[in-house]
N, C-alpha and C positions, 0 to 999 in steps of 0.2 A: 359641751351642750350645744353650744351655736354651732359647732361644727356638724353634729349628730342632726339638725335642725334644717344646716344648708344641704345636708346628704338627701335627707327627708324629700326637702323641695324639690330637688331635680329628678327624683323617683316619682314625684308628683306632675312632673312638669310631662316626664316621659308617659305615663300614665297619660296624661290628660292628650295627647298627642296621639296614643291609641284609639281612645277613645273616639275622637276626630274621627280619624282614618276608617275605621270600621262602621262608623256612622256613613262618612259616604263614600264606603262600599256598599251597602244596605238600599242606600238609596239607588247606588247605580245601575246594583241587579234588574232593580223594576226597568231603566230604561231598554230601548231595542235595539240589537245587534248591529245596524246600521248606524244608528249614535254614538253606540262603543266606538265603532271601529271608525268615526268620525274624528272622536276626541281623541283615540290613541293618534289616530296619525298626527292630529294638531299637538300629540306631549310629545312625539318623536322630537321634535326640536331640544326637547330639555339633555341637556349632559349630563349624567352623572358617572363621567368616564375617570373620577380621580380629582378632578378639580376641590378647589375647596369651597364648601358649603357651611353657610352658618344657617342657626336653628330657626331662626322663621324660616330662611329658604329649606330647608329639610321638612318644617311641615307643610309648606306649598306643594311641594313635589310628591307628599303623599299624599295629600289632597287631592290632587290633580289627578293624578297615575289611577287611572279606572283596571279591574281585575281585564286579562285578555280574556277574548271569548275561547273557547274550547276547542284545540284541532280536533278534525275527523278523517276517518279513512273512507274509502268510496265507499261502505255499506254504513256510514252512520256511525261507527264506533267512536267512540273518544278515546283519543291516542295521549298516553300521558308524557310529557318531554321528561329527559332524562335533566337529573341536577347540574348547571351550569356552577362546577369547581373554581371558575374565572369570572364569577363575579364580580366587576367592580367597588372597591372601598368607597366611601363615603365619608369624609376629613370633617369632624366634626368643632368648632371653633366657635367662638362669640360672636354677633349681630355687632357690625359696625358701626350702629345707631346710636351711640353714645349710652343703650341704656340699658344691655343686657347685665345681670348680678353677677354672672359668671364673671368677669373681668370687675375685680376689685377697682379701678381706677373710674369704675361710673359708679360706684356707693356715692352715696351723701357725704357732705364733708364732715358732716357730725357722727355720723357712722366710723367715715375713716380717722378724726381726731379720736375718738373714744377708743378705736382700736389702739391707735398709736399711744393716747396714755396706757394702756394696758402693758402694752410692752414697755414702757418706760419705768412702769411699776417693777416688771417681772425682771427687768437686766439692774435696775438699781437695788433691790432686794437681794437678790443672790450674789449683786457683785462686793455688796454691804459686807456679808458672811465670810467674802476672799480675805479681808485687812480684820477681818475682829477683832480678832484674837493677837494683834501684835503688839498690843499697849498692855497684855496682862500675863506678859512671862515668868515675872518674877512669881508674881504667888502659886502658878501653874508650874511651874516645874518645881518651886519646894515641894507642893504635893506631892507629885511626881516622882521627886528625889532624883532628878536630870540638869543641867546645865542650863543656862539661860540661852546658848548657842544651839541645843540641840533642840528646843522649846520651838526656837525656830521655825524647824519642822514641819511644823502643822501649819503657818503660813505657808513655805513653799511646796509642799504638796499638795496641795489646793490648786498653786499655779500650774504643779509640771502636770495634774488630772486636766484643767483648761487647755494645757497646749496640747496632750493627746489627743483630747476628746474632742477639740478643733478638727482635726484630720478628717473624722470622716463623717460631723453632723451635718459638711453640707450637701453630698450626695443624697443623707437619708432624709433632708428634707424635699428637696427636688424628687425622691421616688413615694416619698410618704406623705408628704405635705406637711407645711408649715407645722399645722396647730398638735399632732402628734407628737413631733419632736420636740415642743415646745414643753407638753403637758407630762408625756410620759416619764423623760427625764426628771420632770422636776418632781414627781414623785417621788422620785428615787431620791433624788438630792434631799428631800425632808426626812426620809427614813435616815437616810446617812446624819445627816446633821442633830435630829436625837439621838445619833448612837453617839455625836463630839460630846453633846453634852452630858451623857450618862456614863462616859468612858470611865470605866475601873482604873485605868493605865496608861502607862504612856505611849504603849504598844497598840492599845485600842484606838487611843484617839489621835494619831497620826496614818491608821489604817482609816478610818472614817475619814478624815478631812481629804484625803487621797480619793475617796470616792466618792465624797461631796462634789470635788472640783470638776471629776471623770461628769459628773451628772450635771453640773453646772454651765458645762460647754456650751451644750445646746443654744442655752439661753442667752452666753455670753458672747455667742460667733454669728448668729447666724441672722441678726437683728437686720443685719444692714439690708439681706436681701428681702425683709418684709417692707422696710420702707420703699425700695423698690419698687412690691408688689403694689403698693397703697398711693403712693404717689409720683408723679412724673417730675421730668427734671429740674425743671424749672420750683415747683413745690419743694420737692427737695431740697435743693439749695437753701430753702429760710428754717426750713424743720430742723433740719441734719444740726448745725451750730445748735440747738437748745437741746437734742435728743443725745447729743453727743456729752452733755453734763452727768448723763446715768453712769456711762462704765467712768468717766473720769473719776465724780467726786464719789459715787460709793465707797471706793477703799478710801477715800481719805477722811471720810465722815465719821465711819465706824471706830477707829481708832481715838477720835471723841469722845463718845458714849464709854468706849471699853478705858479711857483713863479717868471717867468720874466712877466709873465701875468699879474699879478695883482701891478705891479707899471707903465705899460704903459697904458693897456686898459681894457674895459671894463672885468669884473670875467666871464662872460657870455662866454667868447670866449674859454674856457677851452672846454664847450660842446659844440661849433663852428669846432672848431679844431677837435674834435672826433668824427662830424657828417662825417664830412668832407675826412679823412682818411676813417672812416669805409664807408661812401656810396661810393668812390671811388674803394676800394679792393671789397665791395658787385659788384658792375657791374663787376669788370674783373670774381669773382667766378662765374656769374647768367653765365655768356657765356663760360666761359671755365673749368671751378670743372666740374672732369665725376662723375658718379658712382662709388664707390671704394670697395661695399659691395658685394663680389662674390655672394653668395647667390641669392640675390636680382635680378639681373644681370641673374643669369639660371631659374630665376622663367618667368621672361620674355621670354624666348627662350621657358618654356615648355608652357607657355601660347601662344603663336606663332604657337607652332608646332601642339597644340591643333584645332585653328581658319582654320591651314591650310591644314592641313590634314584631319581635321572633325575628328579625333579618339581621345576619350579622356582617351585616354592610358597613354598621357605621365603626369607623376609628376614629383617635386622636395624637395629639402632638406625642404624649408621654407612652404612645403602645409604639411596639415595634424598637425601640429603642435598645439603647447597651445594657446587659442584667447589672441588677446591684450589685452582685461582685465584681464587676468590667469597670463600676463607675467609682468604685471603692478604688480599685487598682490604681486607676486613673490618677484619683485626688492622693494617694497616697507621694506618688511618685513628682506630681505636679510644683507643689511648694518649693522643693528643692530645685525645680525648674528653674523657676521663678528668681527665686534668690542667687541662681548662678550664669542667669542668660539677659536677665530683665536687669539695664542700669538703673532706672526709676524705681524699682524694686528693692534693689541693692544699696541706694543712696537712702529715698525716705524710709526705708525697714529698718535701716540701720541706726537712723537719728528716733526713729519711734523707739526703737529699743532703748536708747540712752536713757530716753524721756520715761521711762518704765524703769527703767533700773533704781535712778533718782527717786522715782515718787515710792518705791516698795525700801529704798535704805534710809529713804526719810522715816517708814517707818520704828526703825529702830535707832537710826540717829537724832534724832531729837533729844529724845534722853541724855543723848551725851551733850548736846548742845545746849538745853534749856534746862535741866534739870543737874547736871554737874556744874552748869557753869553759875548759873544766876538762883540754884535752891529754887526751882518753881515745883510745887506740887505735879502731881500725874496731870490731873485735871489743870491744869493751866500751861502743861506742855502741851496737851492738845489743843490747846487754842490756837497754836502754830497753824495744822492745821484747815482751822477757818477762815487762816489768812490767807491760804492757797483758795480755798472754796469760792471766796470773794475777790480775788484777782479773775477767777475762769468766770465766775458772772459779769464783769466787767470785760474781758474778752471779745466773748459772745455778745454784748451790749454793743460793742466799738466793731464787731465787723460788718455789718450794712455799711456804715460809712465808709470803711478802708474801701469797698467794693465801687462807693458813689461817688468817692474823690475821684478813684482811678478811670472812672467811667466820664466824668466831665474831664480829667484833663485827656485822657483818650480822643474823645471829642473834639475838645479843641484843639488839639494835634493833628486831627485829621485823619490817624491813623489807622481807626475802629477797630482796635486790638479786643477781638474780640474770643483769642486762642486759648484752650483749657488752660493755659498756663499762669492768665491772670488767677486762677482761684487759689495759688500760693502766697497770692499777696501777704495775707495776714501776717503766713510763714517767716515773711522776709523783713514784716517789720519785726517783731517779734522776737530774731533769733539771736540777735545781741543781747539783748534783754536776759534772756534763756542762761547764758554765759556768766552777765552780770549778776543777777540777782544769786547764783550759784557762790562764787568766788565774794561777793557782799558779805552773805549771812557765815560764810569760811573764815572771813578777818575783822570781821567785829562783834563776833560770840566770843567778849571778854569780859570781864566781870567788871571793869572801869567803863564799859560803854553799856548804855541804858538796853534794855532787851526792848524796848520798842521797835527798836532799829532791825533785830532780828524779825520781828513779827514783818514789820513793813517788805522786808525782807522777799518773804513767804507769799506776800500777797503780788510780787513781781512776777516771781516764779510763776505765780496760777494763772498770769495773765500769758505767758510767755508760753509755756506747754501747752495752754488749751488751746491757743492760738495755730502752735504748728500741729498739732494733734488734728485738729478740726479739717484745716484747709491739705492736709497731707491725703486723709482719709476721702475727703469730696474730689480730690483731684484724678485719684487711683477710682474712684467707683466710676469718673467721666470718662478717662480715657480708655481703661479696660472694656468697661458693659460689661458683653456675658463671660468676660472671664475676672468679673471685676472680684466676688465671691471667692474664689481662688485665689485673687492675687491678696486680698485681705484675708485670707484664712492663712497663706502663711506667713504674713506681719503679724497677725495674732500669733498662731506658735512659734514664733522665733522671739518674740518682745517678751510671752508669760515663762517661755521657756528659762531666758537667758536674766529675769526677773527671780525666779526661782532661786537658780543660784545665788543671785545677789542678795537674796534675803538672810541665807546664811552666814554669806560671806559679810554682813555689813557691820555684825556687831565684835568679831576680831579684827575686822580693819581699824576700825575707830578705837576697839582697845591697844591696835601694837601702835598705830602712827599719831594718835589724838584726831580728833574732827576736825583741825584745820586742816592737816594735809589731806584726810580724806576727801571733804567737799573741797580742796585745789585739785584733786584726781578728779573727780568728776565736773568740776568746770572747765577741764582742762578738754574733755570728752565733747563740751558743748561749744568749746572754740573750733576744733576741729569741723563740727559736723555745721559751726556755723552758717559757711557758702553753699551750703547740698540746697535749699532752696534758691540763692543765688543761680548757682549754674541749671538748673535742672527750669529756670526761668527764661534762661539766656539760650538753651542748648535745650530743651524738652522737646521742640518740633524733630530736629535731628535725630532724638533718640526714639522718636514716635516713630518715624518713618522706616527702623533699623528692627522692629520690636516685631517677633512671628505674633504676638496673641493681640496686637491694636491696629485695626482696620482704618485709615481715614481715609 
């Protein structure tokens, strides 16, 4: 509806710009030939050979621009010119005056915060729906009459529809604009997800949760470049640390709710509950999410100015450009670029993905940890959990400071180390920890050691992954830009991807080898990937300079 709204306005805007224009031409008929041809020579000075023009200056220049007076031939006739096919373009773009609507980044900040909770609503609501359903296997596949390993399932299908449907939502949003992609999808995603919860079978409901996930892409990939659209870098960098708690802690909250769920009511009510949240956030975004995609937003205004003026002089950034299937191709072939040319790519892609793998086999390792070892109920395995929820709030709490130490002793070093590279800090304090609290909660889930100790555990971990999560994700959007999209769309499909699998694979691990050796294989994972912050700290400018898609 706000989108329908801003369309509105700049049909109005174009509209009102005719109106102008035709107003004085009306007036200028009545002046005399002499005065015409006074002021055309005085507009002769204006260009409008290609350069680019913003929208005051476009309605100056119709303003201005008096009709010519009429050639004639030596008896008087009026000779009509033939159509001039080389018309110059006219590049139509925002007012630099800090105050045109078109360019999202002069809204209000109360305008822009309200947007951005909207999207914080819409990526934690659907990301809620990814982990539901993994605390309530047991009673879901007796129904069923399937294994609790193939139960699975319906969690990682969910993921591998994410990592597809990454590939190509963010061409369609750069050719469609933001708030489509946003809204259309997630209709779909609600239709799919009453069909999880009305599923007959187990055939049904792992064909649904597949195209839940396929519809949930949108919402789950493409976040990053509305923040973009809505605020500058600097803004960013304080926003990003709190906006980044939606995709973290959704999956790990849901699995919460779905283990007090399944000792009172029906398993069903996991995807009750996340119809339920997500169709309520979908109506407040169908009526209030604007457009966020400048681009998109002046393609309307030139298409306006086009209707209403009859001159089809004016263009913009987004016309003339690659077709959707060139820009589809593109992104298709891109990520694999990425992942096999880009070292920074290839180092933090790799550590996100561990950090993904962990938090999707926590979802079914627990169980084996808290509830074989110490007899805790469902609902009090999930408390685990909240332990991680509350380490990533404290995270986010602790990093202004990591950023203000380093900046006073910077200072007084003299060095004014002021290179993308500082924003891994967090990363670097962080990734020991990441290690530790893994290999902790591995050797003292023993039934002679108190399960405090595991909780405490948990809340290490949430401090540690949110931490590299965070500054991994801010570092990649700085150095990249406009290929920053890209370069996070394929750490999204390689991280849900290779999550996917793990979801499967977590609960034969922990049945052939027990949950100690399994979390010693995965901390074993977080030693390794430990110095990829280190070096890429040490070594990041070299690899900048080495890199085709990062300009400095």
């Amino acid at each position: 509806m706000q989108t329908l709204l801003q369309y509105r306005r700049e049909q109005q805007y174009a509209l009102q710009v005719q109106a102008r224009t035709d107003s004085l031409k009306r007036t200028l008929d009545l002046e005399s030939p002499s005065h015409l041809d006074e002021k055309h020579n005085s507009d002769s000075e204006l260009d409008l050979t290609g350069r680019e023009h913003s929208s005051a200056q476009l309605i100056d220049v119709e303003q201005q621009r008096p009709p010519l007076p009429p050639f004639r031939d030596s008896h008087g006739a009026i000779i009509k010119p033939m159509h001039d096919k080389t018309e110059a373009k006219i590049p139509v773009k925002c007012d630099d005056d800090g105050k045109d609507q078109a360019d999202p980044h002069n809204w209000s900040r109360t305008k822009r915060m309200w947007t951005t909770l909207l999207l914080f609503c819409l990526v934690f609501s659907q990301g809620w729906v990814s982990a539901c359903d993994s605390n309530v296997t047991k009673p879901s596949s007796k129904e069923f009459h399937v294994s609790q390993t193939s139960e699975t399932l319906a969690t990682a299908l969910f993921l591998l529809g994410i990592s597809i449907g990454s590939l190509i939502v963010g061409p369609l949003s750069e050719e469609l604009g933001r708030s489509p992609v946003y809204l259309v999808p997630s209709l779909l995603y609600l239709c799919f997800l009453l069909g999880d919860a009305l599923a007959p079978n187990f055939g049904a409901q792992i064909a649904f949760r597949f195209l839940s996930g396929l519809s949930a892409s949108s919402t789950l990939s493409i976040y990053g470049g509305s923040l973009a659209d809505l605020w500058n870098t600097e803004e960013r960098n304080k926003i990003w640390p709190w906006f980044a708690l939606s995709p973290l802690l959704s999956p790990i909250l849901s699995p919460v709710a779905g283990g007090w769920i399944t000792g009172h009511i029906s398993w069903r009510w996991v995807y009750w509950i996340g119809l339920i949240i997500s169709g309520f956030i979908f109506l407040v975004a169908f009526f209030f999410l604007p457009e966020t995609y400048s681009p998109m937003i002046i393609q309307w205004r030139a298409h306006h100015l086009r209707v209403a003026t009859g001159s089809d002089r004016y263009t913009c950034e987004l016309e003339g450009k690659e077709s959707l299937g060139q820009r589809l191709a593109h992104n298709l072939t891109r990520p694999a670029k990425f992942f096999t040319t880009e070292p920074i790519i290839m180092a933090l892609g790799f550590y996100l993905i561990v950090i993904y793998v962990v938090i999707f086999d926590f979802l079914n390792g627990f169980e084996f940890i808290f509830t074989d070892t110490w007899g805790l109920s469902d609902g009090d395995t999930a408390l685990a959990f909240l332990g991680i929820c509350l380490g990533a709030v404290i995270s986010v709490a602790l990093m202004p400071l990591v950023y203000k130490a380093h900046r006073k002793i910077s200072k007084s070093g003299g060095d004014g180390d002021d290179k993308p590279e500082a924003l891994l800090l967090p990363a670097m304090v962080a990734s020991p920890f990441f290690a530790i609290s893994i290999f902790w909660l591995a050797w003292t889930s023993y039934k002679s050691v108190s399960y405090w100790s595991a909780y405490i555990s948990t809340v290490l971990f949430g401090y540690s992954m949110t931490a590299i999560f965070v500054s991994s994700y801010s570092y990649i959007i700085n150095i990249y830009k406009t290929y920053s999209s890209s370069a996070l769309g394929s750490v999204t499909m390689a991280r849900y991807f290779v999550a996917a699998g793990m979801v499967v694979a977590a609960r034969p691990m922990y049945m052939g080898i027990g949950h100690h050796w399994a979390l010693s294989f995965l901390g074993c994972l977080g030693v390794i990937c430990l110095p990829v912050p280190w070096l890429i700290h040490a070594f990041g400018q070299k690899l900048r300079d080495k890199s085709q898609f990062i300009s400095n």
